[in-house]
C-alpha positions as CSV (number, residue, x, y, z in Angstrom):
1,X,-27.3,-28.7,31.7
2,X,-25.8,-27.4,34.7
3,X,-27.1,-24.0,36.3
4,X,-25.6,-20.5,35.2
5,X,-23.3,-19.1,37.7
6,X,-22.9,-15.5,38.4
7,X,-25.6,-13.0,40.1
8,X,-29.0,-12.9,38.5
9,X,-29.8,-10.1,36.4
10,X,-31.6,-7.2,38.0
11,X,-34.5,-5.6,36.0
12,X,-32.4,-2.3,35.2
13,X,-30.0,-4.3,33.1
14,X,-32.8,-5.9,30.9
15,X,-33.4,-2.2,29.6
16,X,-31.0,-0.8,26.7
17,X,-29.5,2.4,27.8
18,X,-29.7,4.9,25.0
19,X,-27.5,7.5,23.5
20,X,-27.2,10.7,24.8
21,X,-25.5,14.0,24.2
22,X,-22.6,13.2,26.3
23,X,-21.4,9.8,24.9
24,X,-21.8,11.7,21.5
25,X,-19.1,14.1,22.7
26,X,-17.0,11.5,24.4
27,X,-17.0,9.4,21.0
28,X,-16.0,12.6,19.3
29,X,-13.2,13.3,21.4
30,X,-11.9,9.7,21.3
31,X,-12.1,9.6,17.2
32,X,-10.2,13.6,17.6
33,X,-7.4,11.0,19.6
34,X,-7.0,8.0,17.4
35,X,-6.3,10.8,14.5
36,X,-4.1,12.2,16.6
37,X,-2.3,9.4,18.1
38,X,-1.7,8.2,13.9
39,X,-0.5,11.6,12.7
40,X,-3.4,11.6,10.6
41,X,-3.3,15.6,9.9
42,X,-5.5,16.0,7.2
43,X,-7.7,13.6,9.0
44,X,-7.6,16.4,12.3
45,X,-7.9,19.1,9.4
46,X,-11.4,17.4,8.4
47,X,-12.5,16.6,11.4
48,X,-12.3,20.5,12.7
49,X,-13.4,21.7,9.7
50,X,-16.9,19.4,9.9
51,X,-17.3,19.8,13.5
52,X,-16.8,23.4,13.0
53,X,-19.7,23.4,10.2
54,X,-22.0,21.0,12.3
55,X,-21.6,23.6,15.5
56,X,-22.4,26.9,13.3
57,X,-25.4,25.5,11.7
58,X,-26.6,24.0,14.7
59,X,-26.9,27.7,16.2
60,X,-27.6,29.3,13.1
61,X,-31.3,30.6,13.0
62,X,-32.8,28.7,9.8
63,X,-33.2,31.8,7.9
64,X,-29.3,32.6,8.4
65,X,-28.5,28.9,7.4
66,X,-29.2,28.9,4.0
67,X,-26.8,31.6,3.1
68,X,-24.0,30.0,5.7
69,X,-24.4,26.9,3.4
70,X,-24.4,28.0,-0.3
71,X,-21.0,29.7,1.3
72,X,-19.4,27.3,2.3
73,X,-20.2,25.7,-0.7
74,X,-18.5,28.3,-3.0
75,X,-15.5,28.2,-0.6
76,X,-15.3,24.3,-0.7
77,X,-14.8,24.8,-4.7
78,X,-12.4,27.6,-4.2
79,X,-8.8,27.3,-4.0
80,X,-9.0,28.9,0.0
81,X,-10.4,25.1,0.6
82,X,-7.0,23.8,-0.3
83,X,-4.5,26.5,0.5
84,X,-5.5,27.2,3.8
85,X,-5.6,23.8,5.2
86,X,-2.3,22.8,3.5
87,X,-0.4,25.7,4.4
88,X,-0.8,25.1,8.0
89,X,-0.2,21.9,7.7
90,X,3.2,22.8,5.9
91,X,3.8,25.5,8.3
92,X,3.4,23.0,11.2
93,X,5.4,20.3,9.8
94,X,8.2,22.9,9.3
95,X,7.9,23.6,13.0
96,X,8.4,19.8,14.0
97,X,11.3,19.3,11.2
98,X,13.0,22.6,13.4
99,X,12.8,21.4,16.4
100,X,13.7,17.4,15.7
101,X,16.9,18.1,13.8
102,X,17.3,20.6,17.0
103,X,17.1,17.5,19.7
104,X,19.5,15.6,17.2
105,X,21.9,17.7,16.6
106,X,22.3,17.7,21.1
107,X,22.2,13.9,21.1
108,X,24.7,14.1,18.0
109,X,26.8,16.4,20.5
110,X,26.2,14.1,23.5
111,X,27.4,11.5,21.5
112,X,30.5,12.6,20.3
113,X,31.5,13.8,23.4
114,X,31.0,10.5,24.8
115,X,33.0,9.1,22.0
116,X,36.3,11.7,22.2
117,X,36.4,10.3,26.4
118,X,36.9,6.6,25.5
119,X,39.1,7.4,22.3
120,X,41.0,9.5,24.1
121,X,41.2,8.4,27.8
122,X,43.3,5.6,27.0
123,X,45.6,8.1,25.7
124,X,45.5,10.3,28.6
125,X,46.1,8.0,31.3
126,X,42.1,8.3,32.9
127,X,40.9,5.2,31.8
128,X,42.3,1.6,32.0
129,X,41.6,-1.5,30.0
130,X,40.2,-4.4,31.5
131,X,42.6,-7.0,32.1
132,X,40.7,-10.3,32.6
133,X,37.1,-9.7,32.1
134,X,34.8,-13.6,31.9
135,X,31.1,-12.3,32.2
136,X,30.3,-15.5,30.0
137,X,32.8,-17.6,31.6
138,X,34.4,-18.0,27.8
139,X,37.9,-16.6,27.2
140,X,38.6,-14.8,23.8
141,X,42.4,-15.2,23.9
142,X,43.1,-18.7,25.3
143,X,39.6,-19.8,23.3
144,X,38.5,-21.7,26.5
């Protein structure tokens, strides 16, 4: 068999680099983006929610955290677990539906106005047809 090519392997690269609290966060973060980036918002919604709850009881004192817990517990069966999340969620999507029909409605205007100056520039004398136009060297009229 012929010989490997390439530069040989030092020693530091034979060890497995572990996991520490910094790639954690940046795997986080990245996850926080891809739910993002897919308009997953009750997927963002969760994802606060359970990094919110992992933060407080990791700084909670353990005789604090039992308490913490059994409430969120109640509040997960409560309707508060539902109607808050949702109702920002409405609140935001009513936001966004606001301001899209508000960039429309300037590209509809845009439009329109680019639309009444070739109607009507014919009309009006500032525009002139083109007379003998052969960008494909085929003729429409004579059909050569």
């Amino acid at each position: 068999m012929g010989k490997r090519k390439g530069a040989p392997k030092s020693k530091s690269s034979n060890k497995k680099q572990g996991t520490n609290f910094a790639d954690v966060v940046i795997r986080l973060i990245d996850a926080f983006y891809d739910l993002a980036q897919t308009g997953n918002l009750i997927g963002l919604i969760l994802f606060g929610f359970i990094t919110w709850v992992f933060f407080v009881t990791y700084k909670l004192p353990a005789t604090a955290l039992e308490g913490f817990l059994s409430n969120i517990g109640n509040f997960l069966v409560s309707e508060g677990f539902y109607f808050f999340p949702l109702s920002f969620a409405l609140s935001v999507s009513v936001f966004a539906n606001f301001m899209q029909a508000r960039v429309y409605r300037s590209h509809i205007q845009d439009l329109s106005e680019h639309r009444k100056q070739l109607v009507h520039g014919l009309k009006s004398g500032e525009l002139t047809p083109l007379e003998d136009h052969h960008s494909s060297n085929f003729d429409i009229k004579n059909g050569d």
